[in-house]
N, C-alpha and C positions, 0 to 999 in steps of 0.2 A: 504493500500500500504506500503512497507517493503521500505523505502528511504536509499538507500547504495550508497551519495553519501561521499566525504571528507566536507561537508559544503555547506549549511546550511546542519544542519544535523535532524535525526529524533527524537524528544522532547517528551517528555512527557506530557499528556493533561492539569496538573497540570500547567504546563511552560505556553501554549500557552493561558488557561484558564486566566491566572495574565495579558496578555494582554488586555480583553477586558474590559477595564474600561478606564474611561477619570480622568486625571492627571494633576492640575498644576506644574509644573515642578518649579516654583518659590515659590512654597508654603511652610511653613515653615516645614509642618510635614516630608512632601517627602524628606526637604535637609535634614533633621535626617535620612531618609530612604539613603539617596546616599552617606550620608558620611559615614555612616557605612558600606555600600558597598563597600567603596572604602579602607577600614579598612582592611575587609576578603579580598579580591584581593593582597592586598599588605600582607599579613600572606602568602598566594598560595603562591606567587613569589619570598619568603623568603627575604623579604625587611625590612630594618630597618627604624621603624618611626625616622622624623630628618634626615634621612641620603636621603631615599628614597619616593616617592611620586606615584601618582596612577594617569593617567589623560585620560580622555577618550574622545574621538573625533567623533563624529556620521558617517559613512560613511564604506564601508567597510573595508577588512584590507588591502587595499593597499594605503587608507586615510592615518590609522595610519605610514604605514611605510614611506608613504613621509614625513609624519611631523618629523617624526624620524630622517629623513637622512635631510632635510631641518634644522631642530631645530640648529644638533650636528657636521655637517660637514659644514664649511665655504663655500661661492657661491666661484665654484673656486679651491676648495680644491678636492682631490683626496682620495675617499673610493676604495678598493678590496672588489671585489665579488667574491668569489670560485662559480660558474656556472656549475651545476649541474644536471639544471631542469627549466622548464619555468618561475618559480615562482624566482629564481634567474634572471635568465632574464630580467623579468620585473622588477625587482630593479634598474639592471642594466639602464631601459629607466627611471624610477622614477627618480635616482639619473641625467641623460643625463637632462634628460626635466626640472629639477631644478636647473640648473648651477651652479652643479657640474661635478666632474671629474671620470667617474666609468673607473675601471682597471680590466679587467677580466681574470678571472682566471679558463680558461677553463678546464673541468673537462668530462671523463664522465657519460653520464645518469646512470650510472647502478651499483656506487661504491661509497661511500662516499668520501669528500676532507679529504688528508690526511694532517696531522699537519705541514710534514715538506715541503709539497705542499706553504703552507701558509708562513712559514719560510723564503722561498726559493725568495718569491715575495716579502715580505716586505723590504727582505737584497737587493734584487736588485733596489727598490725604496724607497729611503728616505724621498720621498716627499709625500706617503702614510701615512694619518695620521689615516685612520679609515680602520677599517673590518667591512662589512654588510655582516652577513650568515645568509642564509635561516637554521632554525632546520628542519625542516621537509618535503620535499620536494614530496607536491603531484601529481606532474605530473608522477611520475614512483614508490614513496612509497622509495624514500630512506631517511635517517635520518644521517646529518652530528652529528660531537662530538663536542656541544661546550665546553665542559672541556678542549678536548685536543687543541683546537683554541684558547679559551680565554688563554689557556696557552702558548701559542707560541704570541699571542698579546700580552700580558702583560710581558711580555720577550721582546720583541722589544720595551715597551714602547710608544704601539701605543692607541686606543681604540677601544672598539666594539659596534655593535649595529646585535641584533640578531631579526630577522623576527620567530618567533615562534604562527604564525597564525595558523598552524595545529597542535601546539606542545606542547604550554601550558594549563597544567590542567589534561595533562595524562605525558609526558616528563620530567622529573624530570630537573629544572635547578633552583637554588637560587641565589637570589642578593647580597646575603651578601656574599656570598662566590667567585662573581665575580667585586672585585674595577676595570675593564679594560670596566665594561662595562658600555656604557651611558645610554643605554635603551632598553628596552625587550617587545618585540610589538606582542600585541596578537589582539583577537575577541573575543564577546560571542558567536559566533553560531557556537564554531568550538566541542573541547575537553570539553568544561564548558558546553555544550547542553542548549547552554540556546539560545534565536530567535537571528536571523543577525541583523545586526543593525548599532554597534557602537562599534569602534576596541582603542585599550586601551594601553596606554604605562604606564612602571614604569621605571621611571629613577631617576637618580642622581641627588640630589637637588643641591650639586654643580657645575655642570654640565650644570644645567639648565642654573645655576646664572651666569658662565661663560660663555654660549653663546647668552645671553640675546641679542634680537635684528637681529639678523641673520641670521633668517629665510626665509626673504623675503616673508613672507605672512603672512595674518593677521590671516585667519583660522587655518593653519596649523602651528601655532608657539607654541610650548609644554612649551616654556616662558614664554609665555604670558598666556596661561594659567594655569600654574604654580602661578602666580603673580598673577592671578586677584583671584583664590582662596587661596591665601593668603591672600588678600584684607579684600574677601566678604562673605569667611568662604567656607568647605571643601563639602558642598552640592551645592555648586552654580552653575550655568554656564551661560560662556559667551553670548552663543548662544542659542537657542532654541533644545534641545537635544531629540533624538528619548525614549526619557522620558518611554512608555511603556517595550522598550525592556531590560530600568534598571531594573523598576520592576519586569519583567519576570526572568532574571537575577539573584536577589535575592531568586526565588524560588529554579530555577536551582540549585544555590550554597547552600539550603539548603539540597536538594537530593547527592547533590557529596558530603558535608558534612558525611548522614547517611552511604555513601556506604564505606566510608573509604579514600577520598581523593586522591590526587595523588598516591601512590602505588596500590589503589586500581582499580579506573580506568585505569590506567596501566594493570596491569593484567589481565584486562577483555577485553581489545583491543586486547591485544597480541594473549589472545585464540582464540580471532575473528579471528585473520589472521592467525594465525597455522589451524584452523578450515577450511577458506576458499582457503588458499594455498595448501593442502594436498586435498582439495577437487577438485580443478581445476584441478591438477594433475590428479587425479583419474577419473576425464573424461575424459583424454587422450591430454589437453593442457597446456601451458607452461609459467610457469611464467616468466614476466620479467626480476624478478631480482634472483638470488642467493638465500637463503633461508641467507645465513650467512649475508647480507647485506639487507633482508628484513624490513622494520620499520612496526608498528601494524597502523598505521592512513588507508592506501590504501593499497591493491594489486591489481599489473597492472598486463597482460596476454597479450602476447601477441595474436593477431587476426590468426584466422585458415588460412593457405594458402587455406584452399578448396574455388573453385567459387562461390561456393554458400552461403559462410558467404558473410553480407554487416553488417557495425557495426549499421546504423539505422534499418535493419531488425534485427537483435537480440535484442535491445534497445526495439524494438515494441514488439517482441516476449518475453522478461523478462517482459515486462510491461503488458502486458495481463495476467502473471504468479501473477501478485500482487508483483513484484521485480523493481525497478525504478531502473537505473545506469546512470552514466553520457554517454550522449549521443558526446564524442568527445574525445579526445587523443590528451598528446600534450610529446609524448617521440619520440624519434628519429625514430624507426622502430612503424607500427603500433600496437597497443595494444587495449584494453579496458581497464577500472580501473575499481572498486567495493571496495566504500569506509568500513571500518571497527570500525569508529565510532558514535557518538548517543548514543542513548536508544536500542543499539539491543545488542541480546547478539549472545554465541555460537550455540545456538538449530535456532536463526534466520539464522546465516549463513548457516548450514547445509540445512534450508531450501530454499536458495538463492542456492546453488549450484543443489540441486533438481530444480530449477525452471532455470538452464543455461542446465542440462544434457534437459530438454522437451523442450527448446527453439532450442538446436543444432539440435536435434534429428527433429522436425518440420521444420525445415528450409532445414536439408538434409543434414545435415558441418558434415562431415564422418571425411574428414583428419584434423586433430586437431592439431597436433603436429608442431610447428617450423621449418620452413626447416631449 
């Protein structure tokens, strides 16, 4: 089966193979195993040892980002969300449901937020002390700028915290080049193609140390555990952690290693979605977004007006094809998506689009096109 969704994504046997063994997690060789993981993580993220740290939280990536926005924003305190897409959205309830203050910065689905969007919100609120931007937004496949963000925050003076769960490890963004920001909140099962699992911040060690305490929760405190591997050395953890999906993790990272790393996985996404954008096209339906505002993670489409498309009957009908897609849509007007990262390449897409032209064509969806 050819899995094209945004995450979990389709691995390599090598990856899934490092899972089946049992692990003590406390054991002394594995913390040599994790700390060094958390070494290469923090190289990816262009993080400075000392300045910057690596900490990872079992659960998925919406774990990490509450710990994120719980950690660095005070109970109370008021973050802007540029709101884009569902995955902003749900930030915006992360940050509600954590007693803080979210300020939305309605946007829409189909364009990126622009810098001086962002500009524009923080001069008219002073009492904004943080930015959460989604990088990557897979509900429609768009990709905000955090260059031109963190630069418009770090001009007001304020901080960031960027959601790049679908965007680190193919998206290029380093920490060293960004002091505005507290923390940069990824997964492994997204862009790294390594198993779901356990979603991972690199933040500001002083940052950390400045909001020590503030979390209002023991789990999700990037503080505390900050401090406690301080403590108890850089392999430890607090808790009992999905321990397999590290290991799997360090295999993953040694394959993104051989292919060439972030530029390179980059580039092999990007073709994916020129591949399968130009292909959808060519069966006569219509992409969501613009091609000039397309990101390489997703391409969403929208859904044929004919009667006889149903998005579970195509989902059934790609899946009989050997082509899996997420079976649900969350952009404004109906769509499908058909994720573009993983272990696939361009010759897979090519074959994902042969497998939507026999799904349309069996179903009877004639008129394709967008009203």
């Amino acid at each position: 089966m050819l899995l094209l969704i945004p995450g979990p994504v389709q691995t390599r046997p090598e990856v899934r193979a490092a899972m089946a063994v049992d692990i003590a997690p406390w054991d002394d060789d594995f913390r040599v195993e994790h700390a060094a993981l958390r070494e290469r993580l923090l190289r990816i993220a262009g993080g400075t040892p000392g300045e910057h740290t690596v900490l990872p939280v079992t659960g998925a990536g919406h774990a990490v980002v509450e710990a994120c926005l719980r950690t660095f924003v005070p109970a109370g305190g008021k973050v802007l969300i540029p709101a884009n897409g569902t995955y902003a959205l749900r930030m915006v309830r992360l940050a509600r449901e954590a007693g803080r203050v979210p300020v939305t910065l309605e946007v829409p689905d189909t364009r990126p937020v622009r810098a001086e969007e962002v500009a524009a919100a923080l001069a008219a609120d002073p009492a904004i002390g943080h930015v959460g931007m989604v990088y990557s937004e897979t509900g429609s496949g768009i990709v905000n700028d955090p260059e031109a963000i963190g630069a418009v925050v770090r001009a007001a003076g304020r901080r960031l915290i960027v959601d790049a769960v679908s965007a680190f490890g193919a998206l290029p963004f380093r920490m060293d080049a960004h002091p505005e920001c507290d923390a940069l909140a990824f997964t492994t099962g997204k862009c790294l193609e390594g198993m779901p699992g356990i979603g991972i911040a690199v933040a500001r060690i002083d940052r950390l140390t400045a909001c020590a305490g503030q979390a209002g929760s023991w789990v999700l405190d990037l503080a505390a555990i900050h401090e406690y591997a301080l403590s108890n050395g850089p392999g430890r953890h607090r808790f009992t952690p999905a321990v397999q999906v590290l290991r799997a993790l360090g295999v993953a990272l040694d394959f993104y290693e051989q292919e060439g790393g972030q530029p390179a996985r980059l580039a092999r996404y990007a073709e994916n979605a020129r591949v399968l954008y130009e292909g959808v096209q060519s069966l006569g339906l219509t992409p969501y977004l613009e091609w000039r505002h397309q990101g390489p993670v997703i391409v969403t489409v929208h859904q044929p007006p004919d009667p006889a498309f149903t998005l579970p009957g195509f989902v059934a009908a790609l899946k009989a094809r050997g082509v899996l897609i997420s079976n649900f849509f969350n952009t404004t007007a109906p769509t499908f998506r058909v994720g573009c990262i993983g272990t696939v390449t361009p010759a897979d897409m090519r074959v994902a689009v042969e497998a939507m032209r026999g799904a349309l064509d069996s179903l009877g969806v004639r008129q394709r096109a967008a009203a």
